[in-house]
Residue frames as a rotation matrix with the C-alpha (Angstrom) as fourth column:
UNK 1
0.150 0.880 0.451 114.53
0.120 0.437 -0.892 98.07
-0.981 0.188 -0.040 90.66
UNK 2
-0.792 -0.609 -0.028 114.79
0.211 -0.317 0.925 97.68
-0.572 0.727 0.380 87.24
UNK 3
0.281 0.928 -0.246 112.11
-0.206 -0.192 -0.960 98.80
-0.937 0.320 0.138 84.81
UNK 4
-0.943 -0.053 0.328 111.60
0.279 0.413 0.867 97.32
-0.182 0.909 -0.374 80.99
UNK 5
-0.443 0.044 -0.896 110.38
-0.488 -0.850 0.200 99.43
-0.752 0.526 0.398 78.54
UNK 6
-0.834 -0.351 0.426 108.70
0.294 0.370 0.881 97.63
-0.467 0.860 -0.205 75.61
UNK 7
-0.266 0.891 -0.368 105.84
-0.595 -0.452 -0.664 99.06
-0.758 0.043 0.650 72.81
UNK 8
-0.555 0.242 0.796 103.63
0.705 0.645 0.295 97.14
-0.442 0.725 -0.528 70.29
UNK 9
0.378 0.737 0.561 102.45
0.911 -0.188 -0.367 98.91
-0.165 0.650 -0.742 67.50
UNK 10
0.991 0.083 0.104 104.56
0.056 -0.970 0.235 102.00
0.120 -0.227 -0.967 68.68
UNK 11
0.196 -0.921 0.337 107.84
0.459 -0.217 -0.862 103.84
0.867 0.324 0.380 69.20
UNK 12
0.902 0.430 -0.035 108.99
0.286 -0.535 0.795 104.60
0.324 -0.727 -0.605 72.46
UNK 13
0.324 -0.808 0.492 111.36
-0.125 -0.552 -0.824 107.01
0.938 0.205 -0.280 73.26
UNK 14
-0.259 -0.959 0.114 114.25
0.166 -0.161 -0.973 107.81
0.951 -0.234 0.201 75.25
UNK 15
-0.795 -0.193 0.575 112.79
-0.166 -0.843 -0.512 110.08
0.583 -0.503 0.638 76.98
UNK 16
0.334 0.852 0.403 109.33
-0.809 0.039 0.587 108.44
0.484 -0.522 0.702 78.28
UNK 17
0.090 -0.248 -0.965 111.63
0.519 0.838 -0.167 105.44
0.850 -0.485 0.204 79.26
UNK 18
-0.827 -0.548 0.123 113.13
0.172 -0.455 -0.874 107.95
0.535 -0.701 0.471 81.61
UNK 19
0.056 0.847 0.529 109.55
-0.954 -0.110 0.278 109.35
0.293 -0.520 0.802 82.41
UNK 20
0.398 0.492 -0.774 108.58
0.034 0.835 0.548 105.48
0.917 -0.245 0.316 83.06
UNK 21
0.031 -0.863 -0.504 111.72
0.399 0.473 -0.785 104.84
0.916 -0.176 0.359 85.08
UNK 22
-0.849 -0.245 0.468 111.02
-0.138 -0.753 -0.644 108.24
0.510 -0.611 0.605 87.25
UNK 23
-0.140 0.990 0.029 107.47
-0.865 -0.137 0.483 107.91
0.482 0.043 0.875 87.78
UNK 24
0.460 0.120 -0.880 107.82
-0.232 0.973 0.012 104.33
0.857 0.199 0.475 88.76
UNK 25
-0.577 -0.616 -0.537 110.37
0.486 0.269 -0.831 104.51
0.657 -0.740 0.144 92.17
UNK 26
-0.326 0.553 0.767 107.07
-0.919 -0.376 -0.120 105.86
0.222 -0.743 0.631 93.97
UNK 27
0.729 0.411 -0.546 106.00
-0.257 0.905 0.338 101.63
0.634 -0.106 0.766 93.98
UNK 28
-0.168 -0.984 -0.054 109.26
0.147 0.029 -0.989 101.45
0.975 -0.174 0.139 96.23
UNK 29
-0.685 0.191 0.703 107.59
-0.695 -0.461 -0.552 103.06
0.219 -0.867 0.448 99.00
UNK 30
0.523 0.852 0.028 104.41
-0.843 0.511 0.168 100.62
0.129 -0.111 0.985 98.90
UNK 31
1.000 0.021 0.018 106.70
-0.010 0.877 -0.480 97.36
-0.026 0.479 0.877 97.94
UNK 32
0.272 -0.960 0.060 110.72
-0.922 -0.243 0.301 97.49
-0.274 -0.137 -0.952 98.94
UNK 33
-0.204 -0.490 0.848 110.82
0.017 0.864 0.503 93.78
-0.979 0.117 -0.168 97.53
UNK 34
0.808 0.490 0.326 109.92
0.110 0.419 -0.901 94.65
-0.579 0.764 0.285 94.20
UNK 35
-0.063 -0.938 0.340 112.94
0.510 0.262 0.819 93.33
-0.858 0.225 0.462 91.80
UNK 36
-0.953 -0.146 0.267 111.65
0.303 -0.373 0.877 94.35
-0.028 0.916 0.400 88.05
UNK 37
0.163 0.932 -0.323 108.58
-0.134 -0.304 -0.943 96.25
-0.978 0.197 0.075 86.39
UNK 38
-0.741 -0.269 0.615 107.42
0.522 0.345 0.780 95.65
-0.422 0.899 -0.115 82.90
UNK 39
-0.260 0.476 -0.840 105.99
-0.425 -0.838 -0.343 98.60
-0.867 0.267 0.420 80.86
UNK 40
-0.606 0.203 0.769 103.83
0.677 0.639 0.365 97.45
-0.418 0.742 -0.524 77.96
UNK 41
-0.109 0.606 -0.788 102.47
-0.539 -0.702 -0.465 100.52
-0.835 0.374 0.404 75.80
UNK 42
-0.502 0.450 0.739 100.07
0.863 0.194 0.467 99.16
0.067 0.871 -0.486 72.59
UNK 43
-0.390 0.572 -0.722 98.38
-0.442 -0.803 -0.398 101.83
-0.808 0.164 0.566 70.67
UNK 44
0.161 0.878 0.450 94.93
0.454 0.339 -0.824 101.28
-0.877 0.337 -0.344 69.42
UNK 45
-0.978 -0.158 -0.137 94.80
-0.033 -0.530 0.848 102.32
-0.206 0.833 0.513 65.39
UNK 46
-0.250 0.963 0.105 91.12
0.954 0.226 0.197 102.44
0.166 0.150 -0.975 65.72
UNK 47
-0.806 0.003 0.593 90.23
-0.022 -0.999 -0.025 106.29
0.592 -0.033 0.805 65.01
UNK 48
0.303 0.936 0.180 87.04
-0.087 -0.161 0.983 105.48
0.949 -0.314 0.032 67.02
UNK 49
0.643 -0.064 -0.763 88.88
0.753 0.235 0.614 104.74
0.140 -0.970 0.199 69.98
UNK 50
-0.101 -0.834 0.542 91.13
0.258 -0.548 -0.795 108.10
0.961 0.060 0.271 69.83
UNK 51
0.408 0.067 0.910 89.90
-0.807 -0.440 0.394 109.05
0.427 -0.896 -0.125 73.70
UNK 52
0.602 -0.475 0.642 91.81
-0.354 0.561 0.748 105.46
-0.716 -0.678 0.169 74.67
UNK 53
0.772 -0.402 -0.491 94.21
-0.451 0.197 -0.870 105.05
0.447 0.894 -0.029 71.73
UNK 54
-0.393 -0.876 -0.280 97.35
-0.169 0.368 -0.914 103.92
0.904 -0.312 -0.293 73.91
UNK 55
0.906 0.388 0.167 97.11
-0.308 0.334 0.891 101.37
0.290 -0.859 0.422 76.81
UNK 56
-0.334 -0.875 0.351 100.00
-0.916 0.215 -0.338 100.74
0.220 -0.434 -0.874 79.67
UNK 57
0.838 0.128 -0.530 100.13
0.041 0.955 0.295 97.42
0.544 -0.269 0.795 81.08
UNK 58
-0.272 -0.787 0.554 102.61
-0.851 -0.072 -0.520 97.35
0.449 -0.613 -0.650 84.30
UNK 59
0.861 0.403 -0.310 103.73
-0.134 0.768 0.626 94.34
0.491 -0.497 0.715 86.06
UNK 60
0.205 -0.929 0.308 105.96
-0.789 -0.344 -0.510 93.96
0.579 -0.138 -0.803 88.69
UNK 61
0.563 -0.142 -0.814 107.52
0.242 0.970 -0.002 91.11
0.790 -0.195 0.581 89.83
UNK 62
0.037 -0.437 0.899 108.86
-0.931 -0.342 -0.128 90.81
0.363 -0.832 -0.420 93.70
UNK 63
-0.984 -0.168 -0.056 109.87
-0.129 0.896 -0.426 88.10
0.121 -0.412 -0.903 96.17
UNK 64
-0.644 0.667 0.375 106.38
-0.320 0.210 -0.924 87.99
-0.695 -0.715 0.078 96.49
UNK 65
0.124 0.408 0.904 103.32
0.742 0.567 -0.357 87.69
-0.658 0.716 -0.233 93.98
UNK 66
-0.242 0.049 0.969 102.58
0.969 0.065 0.238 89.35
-0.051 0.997 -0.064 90.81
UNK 67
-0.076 0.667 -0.741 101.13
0.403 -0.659 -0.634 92.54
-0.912 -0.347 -0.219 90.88
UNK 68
-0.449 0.191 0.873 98.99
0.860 0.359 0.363 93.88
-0.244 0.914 -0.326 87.61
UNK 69
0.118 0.980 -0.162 97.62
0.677 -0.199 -0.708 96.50
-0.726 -0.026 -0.687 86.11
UNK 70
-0.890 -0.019 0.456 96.74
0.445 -0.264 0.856 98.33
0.104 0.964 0.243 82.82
UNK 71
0.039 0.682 -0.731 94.92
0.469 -0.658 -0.589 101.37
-0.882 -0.320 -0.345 81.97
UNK 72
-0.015 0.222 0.975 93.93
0.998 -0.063 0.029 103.48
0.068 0.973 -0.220 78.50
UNK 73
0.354 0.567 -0.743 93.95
0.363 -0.816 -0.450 106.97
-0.862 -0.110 -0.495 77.59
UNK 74
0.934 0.334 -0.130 94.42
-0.014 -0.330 -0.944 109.42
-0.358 0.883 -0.303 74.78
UNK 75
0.355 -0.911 0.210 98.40
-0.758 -0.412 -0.506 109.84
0.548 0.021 -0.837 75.28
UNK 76
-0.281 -0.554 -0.784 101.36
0.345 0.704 -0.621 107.40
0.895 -0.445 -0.007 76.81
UNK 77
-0.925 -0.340 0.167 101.55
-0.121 -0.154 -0.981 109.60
0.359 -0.928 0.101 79.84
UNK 78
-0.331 0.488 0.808 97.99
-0.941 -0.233 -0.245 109.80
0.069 -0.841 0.537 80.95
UNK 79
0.491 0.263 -0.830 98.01
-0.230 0.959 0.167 105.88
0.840 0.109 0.531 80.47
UNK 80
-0.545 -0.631 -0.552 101.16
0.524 0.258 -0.812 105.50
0.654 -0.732 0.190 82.65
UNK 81
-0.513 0.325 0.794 99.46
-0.451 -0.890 0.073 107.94
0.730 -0.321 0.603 84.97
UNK 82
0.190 0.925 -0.328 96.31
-0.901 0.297 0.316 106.06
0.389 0.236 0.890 84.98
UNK 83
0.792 0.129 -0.597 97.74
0.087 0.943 0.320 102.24
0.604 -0.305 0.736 85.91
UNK 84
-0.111 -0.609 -0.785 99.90
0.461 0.668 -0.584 103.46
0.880 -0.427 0.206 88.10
UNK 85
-0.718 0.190 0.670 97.51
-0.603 -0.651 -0.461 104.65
0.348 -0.735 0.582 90.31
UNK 86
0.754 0.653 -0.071 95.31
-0.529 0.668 0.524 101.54
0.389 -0.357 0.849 90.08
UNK 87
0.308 -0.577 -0.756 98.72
0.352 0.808 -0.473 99.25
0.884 -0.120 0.452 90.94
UNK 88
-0.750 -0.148 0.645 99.32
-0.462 -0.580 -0.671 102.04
0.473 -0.801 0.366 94.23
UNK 89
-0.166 0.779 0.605 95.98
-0.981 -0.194 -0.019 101.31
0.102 -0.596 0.796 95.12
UNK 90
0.661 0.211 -0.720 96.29
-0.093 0.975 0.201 97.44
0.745 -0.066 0.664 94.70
UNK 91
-0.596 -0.763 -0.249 99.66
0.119 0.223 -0.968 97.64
0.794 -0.606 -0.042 97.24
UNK 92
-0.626 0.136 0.768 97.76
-0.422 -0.887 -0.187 99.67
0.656 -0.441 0.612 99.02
UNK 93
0.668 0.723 -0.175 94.45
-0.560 0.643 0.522 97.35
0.490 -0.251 0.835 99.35
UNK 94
0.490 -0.418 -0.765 97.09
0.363 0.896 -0.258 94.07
0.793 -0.151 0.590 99.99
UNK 95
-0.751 -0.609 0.256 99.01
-0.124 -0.252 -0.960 96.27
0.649 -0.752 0.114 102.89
UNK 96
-0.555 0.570 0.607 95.88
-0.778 -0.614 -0.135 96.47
0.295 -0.547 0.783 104.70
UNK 97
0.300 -0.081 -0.950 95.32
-0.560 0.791 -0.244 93.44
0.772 0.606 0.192 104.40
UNK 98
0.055 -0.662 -0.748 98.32
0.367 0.710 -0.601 92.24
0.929 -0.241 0.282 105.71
UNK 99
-0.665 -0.009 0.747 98.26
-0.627 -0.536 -0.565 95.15
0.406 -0.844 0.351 108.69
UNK 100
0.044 0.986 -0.161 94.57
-0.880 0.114 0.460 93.72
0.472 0.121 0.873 109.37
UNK 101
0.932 0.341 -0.121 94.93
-0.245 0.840 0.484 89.88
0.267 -0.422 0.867 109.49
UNK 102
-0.017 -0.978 0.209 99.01
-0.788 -0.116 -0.605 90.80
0.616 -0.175 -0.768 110.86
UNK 103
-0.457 -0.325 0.828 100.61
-0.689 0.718 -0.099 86.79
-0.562 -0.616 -0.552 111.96
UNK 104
0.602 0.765 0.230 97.32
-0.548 0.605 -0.577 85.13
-0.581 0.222 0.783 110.31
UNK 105
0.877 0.473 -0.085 99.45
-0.067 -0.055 -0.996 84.31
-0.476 0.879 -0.017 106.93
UNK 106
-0.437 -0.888 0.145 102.63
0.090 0.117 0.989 83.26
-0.895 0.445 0.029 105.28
UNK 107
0.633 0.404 -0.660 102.03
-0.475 -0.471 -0.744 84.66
-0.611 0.784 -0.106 101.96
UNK 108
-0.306 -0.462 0.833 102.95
0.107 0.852 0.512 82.27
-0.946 0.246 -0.212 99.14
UNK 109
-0.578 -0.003 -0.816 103.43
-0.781 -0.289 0.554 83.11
-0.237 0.957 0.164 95.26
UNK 110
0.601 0.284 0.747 101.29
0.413 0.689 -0.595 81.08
-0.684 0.667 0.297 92.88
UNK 111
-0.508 -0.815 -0.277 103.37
-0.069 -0.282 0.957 80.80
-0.859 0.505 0.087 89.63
UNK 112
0.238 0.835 -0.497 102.80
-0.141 -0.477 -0.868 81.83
-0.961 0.276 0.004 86.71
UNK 113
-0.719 -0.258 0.646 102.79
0.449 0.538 0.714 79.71
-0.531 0.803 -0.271 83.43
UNK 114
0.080 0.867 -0.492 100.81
-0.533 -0.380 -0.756 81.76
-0.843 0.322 0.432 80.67
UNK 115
-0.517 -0.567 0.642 100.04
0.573 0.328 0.751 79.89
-0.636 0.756 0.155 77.59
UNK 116
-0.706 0.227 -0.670 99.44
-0.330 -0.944 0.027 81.41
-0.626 0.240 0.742 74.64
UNK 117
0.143 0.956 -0.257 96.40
-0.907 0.022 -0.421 80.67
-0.397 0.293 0.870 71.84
UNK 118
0.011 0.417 0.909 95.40
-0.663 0.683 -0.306 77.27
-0.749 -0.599 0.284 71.36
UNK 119
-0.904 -0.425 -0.044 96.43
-0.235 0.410 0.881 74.85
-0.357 0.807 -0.470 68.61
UNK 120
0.279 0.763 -0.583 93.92
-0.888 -0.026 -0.459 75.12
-0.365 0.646 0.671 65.63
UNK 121
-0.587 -0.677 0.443 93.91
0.129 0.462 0.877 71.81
-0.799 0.572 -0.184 63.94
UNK 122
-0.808 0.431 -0.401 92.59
-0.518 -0.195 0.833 71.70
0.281 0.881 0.381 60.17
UNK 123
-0.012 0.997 0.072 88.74
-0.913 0.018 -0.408 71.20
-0.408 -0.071 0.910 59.83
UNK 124
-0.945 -0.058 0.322 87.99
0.112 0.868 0.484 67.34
-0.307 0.493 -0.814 58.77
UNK 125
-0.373 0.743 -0.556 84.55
-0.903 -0.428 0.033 67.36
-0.213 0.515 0.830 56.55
UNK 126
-0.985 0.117 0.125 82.38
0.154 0.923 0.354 64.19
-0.074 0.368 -0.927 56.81
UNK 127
-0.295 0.923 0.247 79.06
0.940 0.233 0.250 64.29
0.173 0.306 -0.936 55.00
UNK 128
-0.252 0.180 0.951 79.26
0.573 -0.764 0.296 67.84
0.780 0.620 0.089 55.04
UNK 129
0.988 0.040 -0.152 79.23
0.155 -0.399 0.904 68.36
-0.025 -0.916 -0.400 59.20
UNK 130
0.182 -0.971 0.152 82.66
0.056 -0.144 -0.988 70.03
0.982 0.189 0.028 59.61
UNK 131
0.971 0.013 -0.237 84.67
0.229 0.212 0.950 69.04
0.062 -0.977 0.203 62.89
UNK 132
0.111 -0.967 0.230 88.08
0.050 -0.225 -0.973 70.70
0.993 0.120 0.024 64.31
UNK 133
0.136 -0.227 -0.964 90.11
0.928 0.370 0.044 70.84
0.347 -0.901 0.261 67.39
UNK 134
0.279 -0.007 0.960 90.01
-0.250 -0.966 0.066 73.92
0.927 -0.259 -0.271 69.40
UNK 135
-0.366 -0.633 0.682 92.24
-0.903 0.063 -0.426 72.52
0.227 -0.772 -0.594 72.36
UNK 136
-0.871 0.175 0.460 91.04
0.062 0.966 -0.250 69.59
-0.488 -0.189 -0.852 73.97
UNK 137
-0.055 0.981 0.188 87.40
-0.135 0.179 -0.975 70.11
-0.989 -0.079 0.123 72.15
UNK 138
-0.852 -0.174 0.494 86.43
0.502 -0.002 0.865 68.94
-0.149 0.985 0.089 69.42
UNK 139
-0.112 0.713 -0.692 83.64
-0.434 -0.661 -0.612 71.42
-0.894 0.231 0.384 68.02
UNK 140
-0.160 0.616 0.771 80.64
0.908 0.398 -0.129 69.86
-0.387 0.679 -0.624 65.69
UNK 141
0.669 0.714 0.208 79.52
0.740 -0.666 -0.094 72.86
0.071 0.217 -0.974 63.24
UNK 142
0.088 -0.140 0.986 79.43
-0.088 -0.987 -0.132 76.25
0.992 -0.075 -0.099 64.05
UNK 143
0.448 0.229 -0.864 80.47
0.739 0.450 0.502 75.65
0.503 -0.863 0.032 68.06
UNK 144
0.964 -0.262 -0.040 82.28
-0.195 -0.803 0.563 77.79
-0.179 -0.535 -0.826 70.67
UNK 145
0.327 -0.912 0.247 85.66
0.168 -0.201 -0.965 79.12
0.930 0.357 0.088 70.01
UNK 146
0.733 -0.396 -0.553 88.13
0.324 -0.512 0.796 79.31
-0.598 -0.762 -0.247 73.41
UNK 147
0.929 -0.286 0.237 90.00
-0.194 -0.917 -0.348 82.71
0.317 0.277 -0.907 72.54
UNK 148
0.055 -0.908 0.415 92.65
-0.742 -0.316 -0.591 81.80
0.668 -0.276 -0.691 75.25
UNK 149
0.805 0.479 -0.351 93.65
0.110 0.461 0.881 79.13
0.583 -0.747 0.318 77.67
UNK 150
-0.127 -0.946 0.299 96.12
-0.676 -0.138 -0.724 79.08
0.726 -0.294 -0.622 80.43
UNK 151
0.523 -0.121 -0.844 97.65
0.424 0.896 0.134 77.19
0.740 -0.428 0.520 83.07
UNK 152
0.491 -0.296 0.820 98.47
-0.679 -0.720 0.147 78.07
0.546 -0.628 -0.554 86.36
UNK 153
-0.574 -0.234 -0.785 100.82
0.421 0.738 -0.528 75.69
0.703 -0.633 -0.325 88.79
UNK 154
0.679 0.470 0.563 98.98
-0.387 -0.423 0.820 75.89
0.624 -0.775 -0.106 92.12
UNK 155
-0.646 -0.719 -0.257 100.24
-0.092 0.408 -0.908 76.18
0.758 -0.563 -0.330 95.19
UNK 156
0.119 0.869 -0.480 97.74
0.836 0.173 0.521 74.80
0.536 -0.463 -0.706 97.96
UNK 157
-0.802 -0.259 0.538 97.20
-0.066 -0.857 -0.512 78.50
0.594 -0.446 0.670 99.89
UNK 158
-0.655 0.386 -0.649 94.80
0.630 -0.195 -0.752 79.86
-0.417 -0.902 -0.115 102.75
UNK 159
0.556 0.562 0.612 91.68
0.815 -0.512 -0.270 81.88
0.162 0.649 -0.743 101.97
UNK 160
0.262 -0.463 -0.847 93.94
0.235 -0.821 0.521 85.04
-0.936 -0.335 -0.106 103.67
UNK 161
-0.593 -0.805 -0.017 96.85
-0.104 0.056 0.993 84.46
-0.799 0.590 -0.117 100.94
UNK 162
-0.442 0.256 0.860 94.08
0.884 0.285 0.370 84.03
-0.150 0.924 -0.352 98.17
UNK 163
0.496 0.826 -0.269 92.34
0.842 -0.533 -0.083 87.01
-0.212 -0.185 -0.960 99.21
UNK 164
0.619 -0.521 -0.588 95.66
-0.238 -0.837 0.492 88.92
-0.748 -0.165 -0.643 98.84
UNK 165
-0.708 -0.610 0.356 96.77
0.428 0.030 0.903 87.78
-0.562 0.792 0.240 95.83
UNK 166
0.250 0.757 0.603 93.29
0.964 -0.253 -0.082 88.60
0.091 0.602 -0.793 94.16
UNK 167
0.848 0.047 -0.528 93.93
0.116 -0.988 0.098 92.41
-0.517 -0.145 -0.843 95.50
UNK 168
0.002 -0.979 0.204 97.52
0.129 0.202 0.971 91.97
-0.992 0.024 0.127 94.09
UNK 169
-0.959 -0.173 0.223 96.40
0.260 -0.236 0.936 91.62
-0.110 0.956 0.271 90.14
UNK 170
-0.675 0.580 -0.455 93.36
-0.060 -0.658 -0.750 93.15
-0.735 -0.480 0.479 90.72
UNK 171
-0.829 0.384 -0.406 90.93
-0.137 0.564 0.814 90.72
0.542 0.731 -0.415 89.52
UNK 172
-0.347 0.413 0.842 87.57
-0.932 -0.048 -0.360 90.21
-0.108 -0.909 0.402 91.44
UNK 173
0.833 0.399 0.382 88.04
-0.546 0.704 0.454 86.79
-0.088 -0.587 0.805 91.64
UNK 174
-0.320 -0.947 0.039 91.09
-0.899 0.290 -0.329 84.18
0.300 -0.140 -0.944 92.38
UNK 175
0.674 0.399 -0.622 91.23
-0.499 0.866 0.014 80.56
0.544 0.301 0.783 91.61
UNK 176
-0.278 -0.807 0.520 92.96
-0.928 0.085 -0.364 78.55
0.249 -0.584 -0.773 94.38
UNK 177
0.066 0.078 -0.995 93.48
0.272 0.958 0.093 75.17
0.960 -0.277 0.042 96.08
UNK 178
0.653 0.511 0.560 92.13
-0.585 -0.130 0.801 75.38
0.482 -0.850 0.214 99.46
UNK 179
-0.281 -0.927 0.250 95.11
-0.778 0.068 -0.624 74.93
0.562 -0.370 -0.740 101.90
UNK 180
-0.740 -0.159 0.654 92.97
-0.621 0.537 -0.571 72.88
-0.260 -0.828 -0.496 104.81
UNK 181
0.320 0.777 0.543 90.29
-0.564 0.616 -0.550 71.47
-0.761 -0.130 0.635 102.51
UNK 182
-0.700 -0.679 0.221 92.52
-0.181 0.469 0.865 70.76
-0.691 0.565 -0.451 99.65
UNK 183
0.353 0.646 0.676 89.53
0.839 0.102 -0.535 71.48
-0.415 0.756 -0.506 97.12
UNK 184
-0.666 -0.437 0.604 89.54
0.724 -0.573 0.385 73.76
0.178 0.694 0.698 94.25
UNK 185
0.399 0.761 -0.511 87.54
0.795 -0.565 -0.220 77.23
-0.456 -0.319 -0.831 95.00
UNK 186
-0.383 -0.150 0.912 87.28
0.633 -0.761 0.141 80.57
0.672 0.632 0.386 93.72
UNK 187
-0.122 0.218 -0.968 86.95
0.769 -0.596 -0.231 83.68
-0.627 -0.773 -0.094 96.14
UNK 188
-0.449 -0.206 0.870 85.25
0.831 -0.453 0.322 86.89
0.328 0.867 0.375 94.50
UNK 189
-0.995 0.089 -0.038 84.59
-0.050 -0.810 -0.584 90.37
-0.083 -0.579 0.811 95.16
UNK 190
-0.327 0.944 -0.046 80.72
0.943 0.324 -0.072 91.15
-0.053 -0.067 -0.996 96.01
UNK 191
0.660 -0.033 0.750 80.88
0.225 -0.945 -0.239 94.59
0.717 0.327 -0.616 97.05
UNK 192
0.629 -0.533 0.566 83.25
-0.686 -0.723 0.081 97.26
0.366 -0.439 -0.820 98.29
UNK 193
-0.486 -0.874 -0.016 85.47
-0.797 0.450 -0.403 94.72
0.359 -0.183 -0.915 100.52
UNK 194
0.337 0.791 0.511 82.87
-0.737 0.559 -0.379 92.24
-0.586 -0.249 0.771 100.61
UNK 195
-0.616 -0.549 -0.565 83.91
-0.786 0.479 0.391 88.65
0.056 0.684 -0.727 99.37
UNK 196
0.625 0.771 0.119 82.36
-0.659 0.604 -0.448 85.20
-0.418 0.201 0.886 98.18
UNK 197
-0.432 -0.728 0.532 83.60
-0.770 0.605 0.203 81.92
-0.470 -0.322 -0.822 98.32
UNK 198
0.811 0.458 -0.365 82.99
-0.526 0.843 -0.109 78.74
0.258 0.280 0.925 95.97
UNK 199
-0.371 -0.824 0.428 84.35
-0.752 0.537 0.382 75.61
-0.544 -0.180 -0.819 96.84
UNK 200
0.307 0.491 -0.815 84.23
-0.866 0.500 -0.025 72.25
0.395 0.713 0.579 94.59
UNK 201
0.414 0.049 0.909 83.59
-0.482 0.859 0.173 68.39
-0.772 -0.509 0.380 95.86
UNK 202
-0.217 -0.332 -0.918 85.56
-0.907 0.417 0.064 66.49
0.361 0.846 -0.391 94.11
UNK 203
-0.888 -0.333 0.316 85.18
-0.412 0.882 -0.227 63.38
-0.204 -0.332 -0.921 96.19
């Protein structure tokens, strides 16, 4: 498995690569197909945030899907600590899962196409209403700003295989194309392992 090291805002040593590197071949036991992990430490320079000043971000990529997660604390290590006990406990959730609805499911990746922040174009000024593009919108005034958009390819999946990717980046909810209606839906947690299901008519 390989593991990649990288820090924004920060200097990381030798030596916490190694920590990373050690600390990291317990996800082996949960996940024998995983190929690479990506360590992302950013440290907050907000003195008000000194009790989360440095956040991990781990992702690991396998023959399967994605798997996410990212935690804060005062120090690198109890960050790394910290998300890589929530990314145990996502394998963990998705084994059970699979143990659970065991045959139901060929488990199929959705890929993953982030983009990054939206092309500003220059404000145009007519009669003193000011209009600009903020992706596809155009925005009269003072209007809403999108922060971020992305794009996902889809692959048509099963609610099973949507339900276990959502546990995977440990999101409580997961846009999909419905495998046997072939509509767009969203499945989200409710409580505890409780879920909820939208689906959209398009016809």
């Amino acid at each position: 498995m390989e593991v990649v090291v990288t820090g924004r805002h920060c200097e990381v040593s030798d030596r916490f690569r190694e920590h990373v590197s050690d600390k990291l071949t317990r996800l082996e036991k949960h996940d024998h197909r995983i190929m690479r992990v990506q360590v992302e430490v950013e440290l907050e320079k907000n003195p008000r945030q000194h009790d989360r000043s440095t956040k991990v971000e781990l992702t690991a990529f396998s023959k399967g899907p994605v798997i996410r997660a990212e935690a804060a604390a005062e120090d690198k290590m109890g960050a790394l600590d910290l998300a890589l006990d929530k990314m145990q406990a996502q394998m963990r959730r998705a084994a059970d899962r699979r143990r659970v609805h065991k045959g139901r499911n060929a488990h199929v990746s959705v890929g993953e196409a982030l983009a990054g922040m939206p092309q500003l174009e220059d404000p145009v000024e007519d009669d003193g209403v000011v209009e600009r593009k903020v992706g596809p919108i155009t925005v009269t005034g003072d209007g809403p700003l999108v922060v971020r958009e992305k794009s996902h390819s889809a692959v048509p999946m099963t609610l099973d295989q949507a339900l276990y990717e959502m546990e995977l980046v440990g999101h409580d909810f997961y846009l999909f194309v419905d495998k046997e209606s072939e509509r767009p839906s969203v499945v989200y947690r409710r409580r505890g392992y409780d879920y909820g299901v939208i689906s959209l008519d398009v016809g």
